[in-house]
C-alpha positions as CSV (number, residue, x, y, z in Angstrom):
1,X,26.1,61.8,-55.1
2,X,23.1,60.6,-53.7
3,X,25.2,59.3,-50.6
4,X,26.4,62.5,-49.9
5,X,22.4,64.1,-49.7
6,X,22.1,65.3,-46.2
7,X,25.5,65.0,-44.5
8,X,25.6,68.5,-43.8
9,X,22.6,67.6,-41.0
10,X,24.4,66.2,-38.2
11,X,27.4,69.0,-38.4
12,X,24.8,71.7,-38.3
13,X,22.9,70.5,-35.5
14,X,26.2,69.6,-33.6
15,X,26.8,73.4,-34.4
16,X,23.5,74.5,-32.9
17,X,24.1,71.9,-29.8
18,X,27.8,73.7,-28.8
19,X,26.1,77.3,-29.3
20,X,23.4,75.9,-27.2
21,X,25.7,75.6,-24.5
22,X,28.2,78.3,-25.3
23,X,24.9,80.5,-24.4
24,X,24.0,78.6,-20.8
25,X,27.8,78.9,-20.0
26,X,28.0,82.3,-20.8
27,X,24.9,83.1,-18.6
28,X,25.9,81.2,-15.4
29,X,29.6,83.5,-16.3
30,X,27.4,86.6,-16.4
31,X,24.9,85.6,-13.6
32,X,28.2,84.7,-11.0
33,X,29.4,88.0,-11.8
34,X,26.0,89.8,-11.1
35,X,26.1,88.3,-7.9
36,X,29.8,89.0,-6.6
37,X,28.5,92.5,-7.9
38,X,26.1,92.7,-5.8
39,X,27.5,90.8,-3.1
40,X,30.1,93.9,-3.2
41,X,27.9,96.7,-3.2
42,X,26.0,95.3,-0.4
43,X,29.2,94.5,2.4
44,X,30.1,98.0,1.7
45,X,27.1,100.0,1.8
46,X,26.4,97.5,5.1
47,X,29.6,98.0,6.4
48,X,29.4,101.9,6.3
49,X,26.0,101.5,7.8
50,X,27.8,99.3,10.6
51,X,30.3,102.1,11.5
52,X,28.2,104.5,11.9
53,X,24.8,103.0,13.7
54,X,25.8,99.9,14.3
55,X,24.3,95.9,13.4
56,X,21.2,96.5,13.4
57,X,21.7,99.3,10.6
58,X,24.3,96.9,8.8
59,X,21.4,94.0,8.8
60,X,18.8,96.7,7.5
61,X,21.1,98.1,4.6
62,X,22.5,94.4,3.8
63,X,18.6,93.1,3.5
64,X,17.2,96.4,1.3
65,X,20.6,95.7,-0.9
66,X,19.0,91.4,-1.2
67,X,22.2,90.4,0.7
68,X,22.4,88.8,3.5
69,X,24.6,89.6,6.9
70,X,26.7,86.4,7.3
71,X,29.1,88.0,9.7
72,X,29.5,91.5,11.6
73,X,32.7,92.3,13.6
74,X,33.3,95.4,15.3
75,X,37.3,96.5,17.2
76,X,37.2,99.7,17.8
77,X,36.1,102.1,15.2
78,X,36.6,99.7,12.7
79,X,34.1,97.2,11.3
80,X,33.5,94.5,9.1
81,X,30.6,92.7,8.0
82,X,30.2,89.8,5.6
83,X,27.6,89.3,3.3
84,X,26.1,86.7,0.8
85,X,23.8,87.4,-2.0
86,X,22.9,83.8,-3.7
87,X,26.5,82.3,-4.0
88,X,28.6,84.9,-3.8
89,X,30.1,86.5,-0.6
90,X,32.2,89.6,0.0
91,X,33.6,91.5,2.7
92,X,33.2,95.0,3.4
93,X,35.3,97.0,5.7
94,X,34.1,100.6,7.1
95,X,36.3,102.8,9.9
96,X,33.8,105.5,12.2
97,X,35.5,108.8,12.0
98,X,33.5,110.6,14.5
99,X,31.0,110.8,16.9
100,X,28.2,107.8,15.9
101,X,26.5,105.3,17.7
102,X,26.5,102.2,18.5
């Protein structure tokens, strides 16, 4: 029996190793999705602010929203702007109905 004493050891701290690392994947899961989130929120809220003042609104609204402007396009009255927040980008598309500058 006295063979046995302790054998239990190395499984539980293999255990507490994979949940160790369950956790850290999780977080970087959760963080990523944060960021495309964001990343989101931002090119739209920029790309709204594009149509309807122009880049230097879409620059403004991308930086308050911690994105940045990667890419601003305008044809028309349609525009689209690409933004990155850490490393996650998203495209945001915005049409000017009216009047507006720009």
């Amino acid at each position: 029996m006295r063979t046995e004493r302790g054998a239990v050891l190395p499984l539980i701290a293999l255990a507490m190793v994979v949940a160790g690392g369950g956790a850290i994947l999780l977080g970087r899961l959760g963080e990523a999705a944060v960021a495309r989130t964001a990343a989101r929120t931002a090119a739209d809220a920029a790309a709204l602010a594009g149509a309807a003042e122009g880049e230097a609104s879409a620059r403004e609204v991308s930086a308050a929203n911690g994105a940045t402007l990667i890419r601003y396009q305008r044809e028309g009255r349609d525009t689209r702007v690409t933004v990155r927040v850490g490393p996650a980008e998203a495209v945001g598309r915005a049409r000017r109905e009216g009047g507006g500058s720009g």
